[in-house]
C-alpha positions as CSV (number, residue, x, y, z in Angstrom):
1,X,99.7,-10.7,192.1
2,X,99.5,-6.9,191.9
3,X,102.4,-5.0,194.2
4,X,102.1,-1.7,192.9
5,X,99.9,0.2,190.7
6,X,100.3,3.9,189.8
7,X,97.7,5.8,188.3
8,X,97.7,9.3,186.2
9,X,94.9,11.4,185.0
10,X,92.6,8.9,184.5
11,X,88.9,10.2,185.4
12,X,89.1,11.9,188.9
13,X,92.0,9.8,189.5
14,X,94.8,12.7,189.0
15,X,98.1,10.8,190.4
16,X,97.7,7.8,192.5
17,X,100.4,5.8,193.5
18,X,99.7,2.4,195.6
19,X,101.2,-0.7,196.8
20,X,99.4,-4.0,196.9
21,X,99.6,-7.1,199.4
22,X,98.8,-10.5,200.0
23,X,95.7,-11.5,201.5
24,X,92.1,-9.6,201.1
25,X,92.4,-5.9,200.8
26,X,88.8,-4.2,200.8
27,X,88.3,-0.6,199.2
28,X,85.7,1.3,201.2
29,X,84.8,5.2,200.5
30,X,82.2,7.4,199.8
31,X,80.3,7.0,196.7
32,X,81.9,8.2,193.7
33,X,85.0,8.8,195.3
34,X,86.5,6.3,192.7
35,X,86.9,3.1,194.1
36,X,85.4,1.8,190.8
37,X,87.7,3.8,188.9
38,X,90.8,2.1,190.3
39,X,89.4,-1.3,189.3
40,X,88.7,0.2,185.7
41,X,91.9,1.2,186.0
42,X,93.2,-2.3,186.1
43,X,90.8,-3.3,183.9
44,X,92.7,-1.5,181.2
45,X,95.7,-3.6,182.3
46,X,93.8,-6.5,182.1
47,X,93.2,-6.0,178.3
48,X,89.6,-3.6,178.1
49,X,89.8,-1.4,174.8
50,X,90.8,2.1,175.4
51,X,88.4,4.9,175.6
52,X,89.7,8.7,175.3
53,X,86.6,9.2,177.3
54,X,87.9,8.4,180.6
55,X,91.0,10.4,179.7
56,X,90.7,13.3,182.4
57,X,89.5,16.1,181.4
58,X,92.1,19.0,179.7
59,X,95.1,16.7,179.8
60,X,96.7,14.9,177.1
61,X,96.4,11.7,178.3
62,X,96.3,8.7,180.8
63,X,98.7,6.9,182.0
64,X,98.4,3.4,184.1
65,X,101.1,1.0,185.3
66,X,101.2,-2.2,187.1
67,X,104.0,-4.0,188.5
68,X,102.8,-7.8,188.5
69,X,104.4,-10.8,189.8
70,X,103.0,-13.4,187.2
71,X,102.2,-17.0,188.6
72,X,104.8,-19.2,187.4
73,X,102.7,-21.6,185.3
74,X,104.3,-23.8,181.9
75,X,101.0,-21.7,180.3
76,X,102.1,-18.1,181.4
77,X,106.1,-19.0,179.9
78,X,104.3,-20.0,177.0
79,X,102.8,-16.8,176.2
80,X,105.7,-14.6,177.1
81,X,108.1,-17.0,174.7
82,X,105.3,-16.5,171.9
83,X,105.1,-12.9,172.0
84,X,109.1,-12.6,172.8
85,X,108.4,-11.0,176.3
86,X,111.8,-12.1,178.1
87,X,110.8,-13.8,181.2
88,X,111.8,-11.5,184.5
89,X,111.3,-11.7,188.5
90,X,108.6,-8.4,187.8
91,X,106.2,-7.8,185.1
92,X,105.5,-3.8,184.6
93,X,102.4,-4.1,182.4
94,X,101.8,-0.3,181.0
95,X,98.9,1.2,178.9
96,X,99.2,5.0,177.7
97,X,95.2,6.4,176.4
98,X,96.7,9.4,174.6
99,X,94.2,12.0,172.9
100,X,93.9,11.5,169.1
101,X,96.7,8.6,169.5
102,X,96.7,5.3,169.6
103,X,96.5,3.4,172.7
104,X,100.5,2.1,173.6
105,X,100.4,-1.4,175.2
106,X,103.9,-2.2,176.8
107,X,105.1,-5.4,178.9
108,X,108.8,-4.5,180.4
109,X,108.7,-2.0,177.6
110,X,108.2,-4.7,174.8
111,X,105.0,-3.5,172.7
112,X,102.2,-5.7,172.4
113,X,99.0,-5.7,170.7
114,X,95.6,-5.4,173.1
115,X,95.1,-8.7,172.2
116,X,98.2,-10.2,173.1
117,X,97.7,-8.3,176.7
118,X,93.9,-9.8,177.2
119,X,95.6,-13.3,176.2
120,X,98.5,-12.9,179.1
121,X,96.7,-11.5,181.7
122,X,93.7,-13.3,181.7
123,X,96.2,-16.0,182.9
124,X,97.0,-13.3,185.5
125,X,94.3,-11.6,187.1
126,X,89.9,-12.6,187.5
127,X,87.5,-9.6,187.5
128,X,84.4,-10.7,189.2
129,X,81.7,-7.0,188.7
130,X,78.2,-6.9,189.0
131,X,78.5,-7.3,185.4
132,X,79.8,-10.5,185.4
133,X,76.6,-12.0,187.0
134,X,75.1,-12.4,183.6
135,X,77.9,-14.9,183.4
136,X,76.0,-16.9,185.4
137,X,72.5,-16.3,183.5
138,X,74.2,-17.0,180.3
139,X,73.4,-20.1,179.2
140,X,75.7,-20.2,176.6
141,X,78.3,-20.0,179.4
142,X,77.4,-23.4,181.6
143,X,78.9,-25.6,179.2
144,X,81.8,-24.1,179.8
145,X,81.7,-23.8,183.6
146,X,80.8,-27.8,183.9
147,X,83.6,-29.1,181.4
148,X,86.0,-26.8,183.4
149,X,84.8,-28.4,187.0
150,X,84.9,-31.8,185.2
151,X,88.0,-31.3,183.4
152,X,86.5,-32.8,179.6
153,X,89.6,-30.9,178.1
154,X,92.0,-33.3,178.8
155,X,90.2,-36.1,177.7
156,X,91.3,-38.1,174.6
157,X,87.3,-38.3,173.6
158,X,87.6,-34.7,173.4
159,X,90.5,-34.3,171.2
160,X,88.7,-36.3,168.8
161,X,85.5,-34.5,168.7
162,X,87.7,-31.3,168.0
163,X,89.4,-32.4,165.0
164,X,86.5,-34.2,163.6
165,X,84.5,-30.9,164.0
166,X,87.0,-28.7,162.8
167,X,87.6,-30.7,159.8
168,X,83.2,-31.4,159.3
169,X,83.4,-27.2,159.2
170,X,86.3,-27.2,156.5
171,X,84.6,-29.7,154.5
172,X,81.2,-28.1,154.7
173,X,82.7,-25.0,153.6
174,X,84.1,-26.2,150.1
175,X,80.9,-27.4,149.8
176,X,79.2,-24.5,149.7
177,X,82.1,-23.1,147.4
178,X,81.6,-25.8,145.0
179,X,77.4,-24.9,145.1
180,X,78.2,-21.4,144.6
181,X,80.6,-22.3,141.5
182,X,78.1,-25.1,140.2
183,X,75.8,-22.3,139.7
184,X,78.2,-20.1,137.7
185,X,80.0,-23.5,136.2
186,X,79.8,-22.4,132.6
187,X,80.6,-18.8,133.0
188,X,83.6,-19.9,135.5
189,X,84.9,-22.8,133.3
190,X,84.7,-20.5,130.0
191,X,87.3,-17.9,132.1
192,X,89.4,-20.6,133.6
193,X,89.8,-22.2,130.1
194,X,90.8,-18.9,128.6
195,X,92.8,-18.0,131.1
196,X,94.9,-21.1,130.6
197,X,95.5,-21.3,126.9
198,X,96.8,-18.0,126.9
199,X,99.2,-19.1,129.7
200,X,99.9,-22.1,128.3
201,X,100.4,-21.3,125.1
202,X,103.7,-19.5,125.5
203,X,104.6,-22.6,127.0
204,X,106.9,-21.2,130.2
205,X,109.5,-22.7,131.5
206,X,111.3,-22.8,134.9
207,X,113.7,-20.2,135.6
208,X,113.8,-19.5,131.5
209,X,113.0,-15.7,132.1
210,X,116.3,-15.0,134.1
211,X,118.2,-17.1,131.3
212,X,116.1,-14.3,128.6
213,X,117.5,-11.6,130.3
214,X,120.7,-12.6,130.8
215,X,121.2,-13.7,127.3
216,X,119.2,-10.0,125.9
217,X,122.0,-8.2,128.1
218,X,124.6,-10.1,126.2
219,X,123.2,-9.6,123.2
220,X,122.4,-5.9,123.8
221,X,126.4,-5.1,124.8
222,X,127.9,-7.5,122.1
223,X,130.5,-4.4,120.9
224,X,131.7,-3.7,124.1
225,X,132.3,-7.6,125.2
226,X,134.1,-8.1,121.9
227,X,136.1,-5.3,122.2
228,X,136.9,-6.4,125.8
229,X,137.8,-9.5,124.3
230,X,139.6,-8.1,121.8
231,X,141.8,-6.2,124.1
232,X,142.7,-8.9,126.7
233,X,143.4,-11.1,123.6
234,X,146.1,-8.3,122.8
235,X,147.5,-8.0,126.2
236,X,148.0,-11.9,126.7
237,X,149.6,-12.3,122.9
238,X,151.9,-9.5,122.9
239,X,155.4,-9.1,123.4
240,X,155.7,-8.6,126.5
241,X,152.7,-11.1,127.8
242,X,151.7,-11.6,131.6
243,X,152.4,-15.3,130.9
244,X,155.6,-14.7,129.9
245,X,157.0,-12.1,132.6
246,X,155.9,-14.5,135.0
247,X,157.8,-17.3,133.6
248,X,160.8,-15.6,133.2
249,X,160.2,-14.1,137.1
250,X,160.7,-18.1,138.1
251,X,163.3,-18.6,136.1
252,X,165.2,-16.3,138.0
253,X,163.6,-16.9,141.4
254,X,164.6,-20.8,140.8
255,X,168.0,-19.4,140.0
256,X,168.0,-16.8,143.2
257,X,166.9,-20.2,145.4
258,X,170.3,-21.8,145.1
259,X,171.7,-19.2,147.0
260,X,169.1,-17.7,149.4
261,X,166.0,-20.4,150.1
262,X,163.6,-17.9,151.3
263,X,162.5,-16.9,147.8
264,X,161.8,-20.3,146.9
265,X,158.0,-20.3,148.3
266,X,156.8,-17.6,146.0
267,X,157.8,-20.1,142.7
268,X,154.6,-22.3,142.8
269,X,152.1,-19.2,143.7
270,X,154.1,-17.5,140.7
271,X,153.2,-21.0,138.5
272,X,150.0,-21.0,139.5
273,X,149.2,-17.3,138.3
274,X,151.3,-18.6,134.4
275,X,149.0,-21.4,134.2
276,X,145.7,-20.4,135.0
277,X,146.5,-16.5,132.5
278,X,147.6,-19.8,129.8
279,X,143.8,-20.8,130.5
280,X,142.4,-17.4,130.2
281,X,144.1,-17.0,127.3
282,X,143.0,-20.2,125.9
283,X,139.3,-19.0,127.0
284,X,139.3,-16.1,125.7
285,X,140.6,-17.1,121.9
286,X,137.4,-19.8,122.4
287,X,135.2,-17.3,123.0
288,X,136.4,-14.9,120.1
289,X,136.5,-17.6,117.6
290,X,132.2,-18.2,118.5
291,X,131.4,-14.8,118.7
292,X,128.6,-14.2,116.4
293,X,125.7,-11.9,116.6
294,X,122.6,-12.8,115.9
295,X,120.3,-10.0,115.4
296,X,117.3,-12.0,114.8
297,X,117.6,-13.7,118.4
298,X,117.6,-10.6,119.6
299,X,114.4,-9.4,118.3
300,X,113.1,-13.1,119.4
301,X,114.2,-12.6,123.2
302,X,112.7,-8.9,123.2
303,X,109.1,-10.5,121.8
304,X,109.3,-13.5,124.2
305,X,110.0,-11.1,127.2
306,X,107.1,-8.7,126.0
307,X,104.8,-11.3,125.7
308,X,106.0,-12.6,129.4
309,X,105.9,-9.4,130.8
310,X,102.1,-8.7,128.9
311,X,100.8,-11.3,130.7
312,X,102.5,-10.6,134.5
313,X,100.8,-7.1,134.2
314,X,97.6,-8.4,133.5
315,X,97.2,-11.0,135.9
316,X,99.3,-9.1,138.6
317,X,101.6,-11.9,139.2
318,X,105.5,-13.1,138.8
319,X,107.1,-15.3,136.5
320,X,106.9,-18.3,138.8
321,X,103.8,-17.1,140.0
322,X,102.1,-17.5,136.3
323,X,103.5,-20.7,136.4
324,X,101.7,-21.8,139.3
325,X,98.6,-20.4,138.3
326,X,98.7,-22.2,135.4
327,X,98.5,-25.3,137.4
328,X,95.8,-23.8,139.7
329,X,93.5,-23.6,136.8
330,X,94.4,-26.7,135.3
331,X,93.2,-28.0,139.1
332,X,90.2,-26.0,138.7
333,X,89.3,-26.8,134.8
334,X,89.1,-30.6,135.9
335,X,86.9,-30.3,139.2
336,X,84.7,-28.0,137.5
337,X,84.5,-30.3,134.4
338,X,84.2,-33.1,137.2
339,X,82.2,-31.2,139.7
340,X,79.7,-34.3,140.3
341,X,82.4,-36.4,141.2
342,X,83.9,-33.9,143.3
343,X,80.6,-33.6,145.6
344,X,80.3,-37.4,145.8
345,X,83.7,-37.2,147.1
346,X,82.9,-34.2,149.4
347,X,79.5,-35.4,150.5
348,X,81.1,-39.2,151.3
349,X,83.8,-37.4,153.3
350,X,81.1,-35.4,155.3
351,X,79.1,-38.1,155.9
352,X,82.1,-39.6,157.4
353,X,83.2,-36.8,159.6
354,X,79.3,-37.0,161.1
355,X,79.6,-40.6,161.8
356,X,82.7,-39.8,163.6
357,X,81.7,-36.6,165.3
358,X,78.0,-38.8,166.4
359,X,80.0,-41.2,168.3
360,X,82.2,-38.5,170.1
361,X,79.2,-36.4,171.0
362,X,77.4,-39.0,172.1
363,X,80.1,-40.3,174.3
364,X,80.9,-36.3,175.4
365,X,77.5,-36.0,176.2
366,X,77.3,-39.2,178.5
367,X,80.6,-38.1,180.3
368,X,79.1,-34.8,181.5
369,X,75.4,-36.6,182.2
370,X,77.3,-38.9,184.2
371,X,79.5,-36.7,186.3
372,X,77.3,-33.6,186.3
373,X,76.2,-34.6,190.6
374,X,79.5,-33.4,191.5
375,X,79.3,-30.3,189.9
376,X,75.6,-29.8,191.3
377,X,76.6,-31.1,194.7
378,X,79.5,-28.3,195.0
379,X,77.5,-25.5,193.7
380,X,74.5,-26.5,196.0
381,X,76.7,-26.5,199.4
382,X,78.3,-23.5,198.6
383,X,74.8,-21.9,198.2
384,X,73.8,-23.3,201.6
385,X,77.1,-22.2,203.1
386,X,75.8,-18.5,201.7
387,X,72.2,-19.0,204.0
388,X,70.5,-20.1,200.6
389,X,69.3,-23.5,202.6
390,X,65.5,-24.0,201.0
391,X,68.0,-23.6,197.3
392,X,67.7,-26.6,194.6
393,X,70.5,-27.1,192.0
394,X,70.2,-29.5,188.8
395,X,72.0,-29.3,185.7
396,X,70.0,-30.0,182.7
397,X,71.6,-31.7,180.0
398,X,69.3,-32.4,176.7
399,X,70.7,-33.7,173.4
400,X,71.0,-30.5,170.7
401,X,72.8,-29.3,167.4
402,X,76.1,-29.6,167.0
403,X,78.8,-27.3,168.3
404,X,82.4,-26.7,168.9
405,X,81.9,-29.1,172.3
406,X,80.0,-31.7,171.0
407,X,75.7,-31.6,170.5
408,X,75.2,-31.2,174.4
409,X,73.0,-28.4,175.5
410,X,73.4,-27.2,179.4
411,X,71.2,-25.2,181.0
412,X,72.0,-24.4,184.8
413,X,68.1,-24.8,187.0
414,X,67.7,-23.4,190.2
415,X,64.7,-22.9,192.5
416,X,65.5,-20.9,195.3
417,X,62.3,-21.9,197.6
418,X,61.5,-25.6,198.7
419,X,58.4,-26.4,196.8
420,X,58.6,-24.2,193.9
421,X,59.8,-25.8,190.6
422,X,63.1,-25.4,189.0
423,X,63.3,-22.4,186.4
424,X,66.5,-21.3,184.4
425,X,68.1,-18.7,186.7
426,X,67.3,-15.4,185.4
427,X,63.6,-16.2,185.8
428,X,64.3,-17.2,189.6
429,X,66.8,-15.4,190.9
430,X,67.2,-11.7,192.6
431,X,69.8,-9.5,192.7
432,X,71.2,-10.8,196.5
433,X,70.2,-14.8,195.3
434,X,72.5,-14.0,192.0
435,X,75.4,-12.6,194.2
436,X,75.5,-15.8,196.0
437,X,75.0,-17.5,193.2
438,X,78.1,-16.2,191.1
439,X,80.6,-16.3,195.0
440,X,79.6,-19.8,194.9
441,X,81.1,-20.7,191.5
442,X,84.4,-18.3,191.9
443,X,84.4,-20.3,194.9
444,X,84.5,-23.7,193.3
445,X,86.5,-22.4,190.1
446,X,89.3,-20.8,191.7
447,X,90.5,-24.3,193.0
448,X,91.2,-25.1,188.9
449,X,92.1,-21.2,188.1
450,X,95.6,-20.4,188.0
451,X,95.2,-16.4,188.4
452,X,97.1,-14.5,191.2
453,X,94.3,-12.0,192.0
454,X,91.2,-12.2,191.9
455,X,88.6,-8.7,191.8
456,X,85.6,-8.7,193.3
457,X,83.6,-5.3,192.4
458,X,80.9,-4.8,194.6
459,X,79.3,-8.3,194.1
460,X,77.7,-8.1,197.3
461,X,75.2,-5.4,196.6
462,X,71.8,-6.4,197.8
463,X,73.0,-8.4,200.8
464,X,73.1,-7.5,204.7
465,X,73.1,-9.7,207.9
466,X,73.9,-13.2,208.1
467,X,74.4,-13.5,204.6
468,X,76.1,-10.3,204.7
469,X,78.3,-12.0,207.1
470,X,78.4,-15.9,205.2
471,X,79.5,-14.0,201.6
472,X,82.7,-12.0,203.8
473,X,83.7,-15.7,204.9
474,X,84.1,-17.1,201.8
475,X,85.9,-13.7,200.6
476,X,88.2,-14.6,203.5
477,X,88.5,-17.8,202.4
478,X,89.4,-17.3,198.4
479,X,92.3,-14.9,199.7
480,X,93.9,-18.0,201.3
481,X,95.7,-18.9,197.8
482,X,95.6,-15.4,196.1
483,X,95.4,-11.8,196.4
484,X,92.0,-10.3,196.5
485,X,90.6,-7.2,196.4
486,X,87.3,-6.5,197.2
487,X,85.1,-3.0,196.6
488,X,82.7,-3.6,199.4
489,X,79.6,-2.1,201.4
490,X,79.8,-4.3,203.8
491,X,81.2,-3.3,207.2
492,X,81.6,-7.5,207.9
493,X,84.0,-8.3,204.5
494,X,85.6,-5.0,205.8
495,X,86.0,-6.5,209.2
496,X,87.6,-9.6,208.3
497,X,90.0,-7.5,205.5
498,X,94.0,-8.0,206.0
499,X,94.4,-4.5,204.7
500,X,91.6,-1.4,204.3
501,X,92.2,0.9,201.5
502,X,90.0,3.9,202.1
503,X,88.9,6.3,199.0
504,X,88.1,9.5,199.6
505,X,87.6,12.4,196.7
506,X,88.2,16.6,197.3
507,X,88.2,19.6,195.5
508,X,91.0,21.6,194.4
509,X,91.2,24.6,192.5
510,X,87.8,23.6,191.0
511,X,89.0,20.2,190.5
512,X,87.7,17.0,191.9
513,X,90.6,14.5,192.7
514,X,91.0,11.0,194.4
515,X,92.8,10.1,197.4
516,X,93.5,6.6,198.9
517,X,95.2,5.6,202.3
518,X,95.4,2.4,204.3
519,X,93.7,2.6,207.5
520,X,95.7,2.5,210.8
521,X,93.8,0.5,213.2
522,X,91.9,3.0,215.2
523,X,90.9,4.7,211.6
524,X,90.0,1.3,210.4
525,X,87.5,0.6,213.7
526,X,85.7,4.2,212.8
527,X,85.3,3.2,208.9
528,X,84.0,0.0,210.0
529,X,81.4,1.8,212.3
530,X,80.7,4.2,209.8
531,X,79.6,1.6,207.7
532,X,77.5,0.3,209.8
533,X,75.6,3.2,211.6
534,X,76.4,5.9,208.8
535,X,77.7,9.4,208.9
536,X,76.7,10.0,212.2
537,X,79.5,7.1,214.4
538,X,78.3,7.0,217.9
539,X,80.5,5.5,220.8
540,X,78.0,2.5,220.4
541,X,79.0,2.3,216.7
542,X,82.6,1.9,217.9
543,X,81.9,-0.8,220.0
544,X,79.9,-2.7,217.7
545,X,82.9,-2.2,215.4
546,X,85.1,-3.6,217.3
547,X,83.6,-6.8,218.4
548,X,83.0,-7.5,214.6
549,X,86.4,-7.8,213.8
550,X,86.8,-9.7,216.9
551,X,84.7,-11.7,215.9
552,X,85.7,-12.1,212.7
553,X,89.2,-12.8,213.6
554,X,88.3,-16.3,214.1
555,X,88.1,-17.2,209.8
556,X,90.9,-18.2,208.9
């Protein structure tokens, strides 16, 4: 849920600061005073792309901050390990619109990318607009909205279907690669064969370029390793050698021992140093006595590297890169030279894949034909429930192309008067009929939605009386397990409201800016009876006020 959001230039919205609470909270106000802009406002924190144009005007930039307290879902811990948000009691979630800057995007001051945030928070929060109701005439989107209700996700059938169709996509892909390389075969096998004797012919080796350079650096500096050679040769042979001192030094120490123990531990350290200078010694004579340069294997290493290096400029790549490219092109030489084989092979595997992705379909698409009622049943009684009572509900499910959920194509029906036929919805339904419409799914789907808070922005435009009165109830109702708030016309949702947040806008020094305050109870009565008689609140007003949130009281 939402428990505080602070707001700063950001449209009229100069410097809000609110707290949020549990149960429904209804924004009431004059129009434009910028009830819609505090929702936008958390729409940006919900993951909407930044616009500089709703940066306020002459300053350098917005600022909004949430403080969220994230439902404690496996899904939610998921996403905050993956993007290595630590997990915390509090979530401040904090967008900053500068001019000429990037947007920043923050998460307890962790930066995240925009899409990171829409991924999180749409775990979060549920923004239900006027907007939203082409959700509902989408067709595309009914699919989605019955496997949800009916849960196809978790079954095994599903799974299936998903690999098989992921896989039919890959395979159908390097099929059309292949057709696209069939008709430049010759031109592409002519380059690839090229390409590979040159490689191939200087026959490479693993890791024989660092050996190359190695040996080049030898070769280039032969003088001054034989003179180093030279000169610890002389050191270890003269008179007074290393070896020597140090065997005389034990002699003595050995000697010393007999009287005073403590210098016997430095003997074998000092034997250790007189044999391993004997092996140096005997190391370095080796290595004088095979010294011999070769200038021609010099000028052989130099070519060998040129030719290596030649042939990493050209083709942009390492030495183990060339390698691999070699084999690459080896790979492709023989599929292009076998490219008939290569599409009976593809073609069988496809066919294969369809088969398989038939049978899962098929069985997808009985699932939902079988279990579609209770979808339809739900949907229709919360329609009734809204005073749609002469409404008709059906699902249509027809056998189509195939898709990422199988070949099923939905259609959501609805006829709104007993008698007339079912049409898709956007032929049928009003604006009112369509507000009902889209209450009566967030009804349904915010039993399997895990969201904290749920927004509803003015979706009940178009509606008065009993209806008025039915769409406020089941407000009431969806703020049982969440937070809601609720940008409302409607003096009966504001009735039945735990908390009234009241907008109101005024000028200052030329400048139009938002305020907000909860209404006491006596101030919440008069905004109540304003909405319902207008400007002008007569004593009756009042009274009517009054006995609607009496009234309303009783919802629970």
């Amino acid at each position: 849920m939402l428990l505080r959001l602070n707001i700063k230039n950001f449209a009229i919205l100069e410097n809000i600061e609110l707290d949020f609470h549990n149960g429904l909270t209804v924004l009431s106000g004059e129009s434009g005073a910028g009830k819609s802009m505090i929702i936008e406002a958390i729409n940006y924190l919900y993951g909407k792309r930044a616009s500089q144009d709703d940066i306020r005007y002459d300053t350098e930039g917005s600022l909004i901050e949430g403080v969220f307290d994230f439902p404690d879902t496996p899904r939610i811990s998921g996403l905050l390990e993956q993007f290595n948000i630590g997990q915390d009691e509090l979530y401040i979630v904090r967008r900053e619109i500068m001019q000429n800057k990037k947007s920043i995007i923050k998460i307890n001051n962790h930066m995240i990318t925009l899409t990171q945030l829409r991924t999180i928070m749409e775990e979060v929060v549920s923004i239900f607009a006027q907007s939203s109701q082409q959700d509902a005439l989408d067709k595309g989107k009914h699919i989605l909205y019955l496997d949800k209700f009916l849960d196809i996700q978790n079954e095994a059938i599903f799974d299936s279907y998903q690999k098989d169709y992921s896989d039919y996509l890959a395979i159908t892909q390097k099929i059309e690669e292949l057709e696209y390389r069939d008709r430049n075969r010759i031109e592409s096998l002519e380059l690839y064969q090229h390409q590979f004797q040159e490689i191939s012919a200087l026959e490479l080796k693993d890791n024989e370029e660092s050996a190359l350079e190695e040996e080049l650096e030898y070769l280039m500096n032969f003088e001054k390793v034989f003179d180093s050679l030279r000169f610890i040769k002389d050191i270890l042979s003269s008179e007074r050698s290393p070896q020597g001192t140090l065997y005389d030094l034990n002699q003595q120490l050995e000697s010393l021992s007999q009287y005073n123990s403590e210098f016997k531990q430095y003997g074998p350290t000092i034997m250790d140093s007189y044999f391993i200078i004997q092996e140096l010694e005997s190391h370095i004579t080796a290595n004088i006595a095979s010294m011999d340069y070769d200038e021609q294997r010099l000028n052989d290493i130099q070519m060998r590297l040129n030719s290596i290096n030649f042939l990493k400029r050209k083709y942009n790549k390492t030495y183990e890169e060339l390698i691999l490219y070699m084999e690459e092109l080896d790979d492709d030489i023989q599929e292009l030279e076998n490219i008939s084989h290569s599409f009976e092979k593809l073609n069988s595997e496809k066919e294969a894949l369809l088969d398989n992705m038939e049978e899962n379909a098929k069985a997808l698409h009985n699932f939902r034909n079988e279990r579609k009622h209770f979808l339809e049943s739900r949907i229709q009684k919360e329609l009734m429930d809204l005073e749609m009572s002469q409404v008709d509900f059906e699902i249509k499910i027809k056998q189509g192309k195939f898709h990422q959920l199988g070949y099923s194509d939905i259609q959501f029906m609805i006829s709104t008067n007993r008698g007339e036929p079912l049409k898709e919805m956007n032929k049928v339904a009003s604006g009112g009929e369509m507000s009902r419409v889209m209450l009566a799914v967030k009804s349904i789907f915010t039993e399997y939605d895990q969201q904290s808070l749920l927004i509803l922005d003015e979706i009940d435009t178009g509606v008065s009386g009993g209806v008025a009165t039915k769409m406020a109830e089941k407000m009431k109702i969806l703020s049982r397990g969440r937070q809601v708030l609720v940008i409302s016309h409607l003096p009966q949702a504001a009735a039945i409201s735990d908390q009234h947040l009241y907008i109101t806008k005024e000028s200052d020094k030329g400048r139009t800016i938002t305020n907000t305050e909860y209404l006491t109870d006596d101030d919440h009565i008069y905004e109540i009876a304003r909405m319902l008689s207008g400007q002008d609140v007569t004593e009756a007003a009042l009274l009517n006020a009054r006995s609607l949130i009496k009234t309303n009281t009783t919802v629970d």
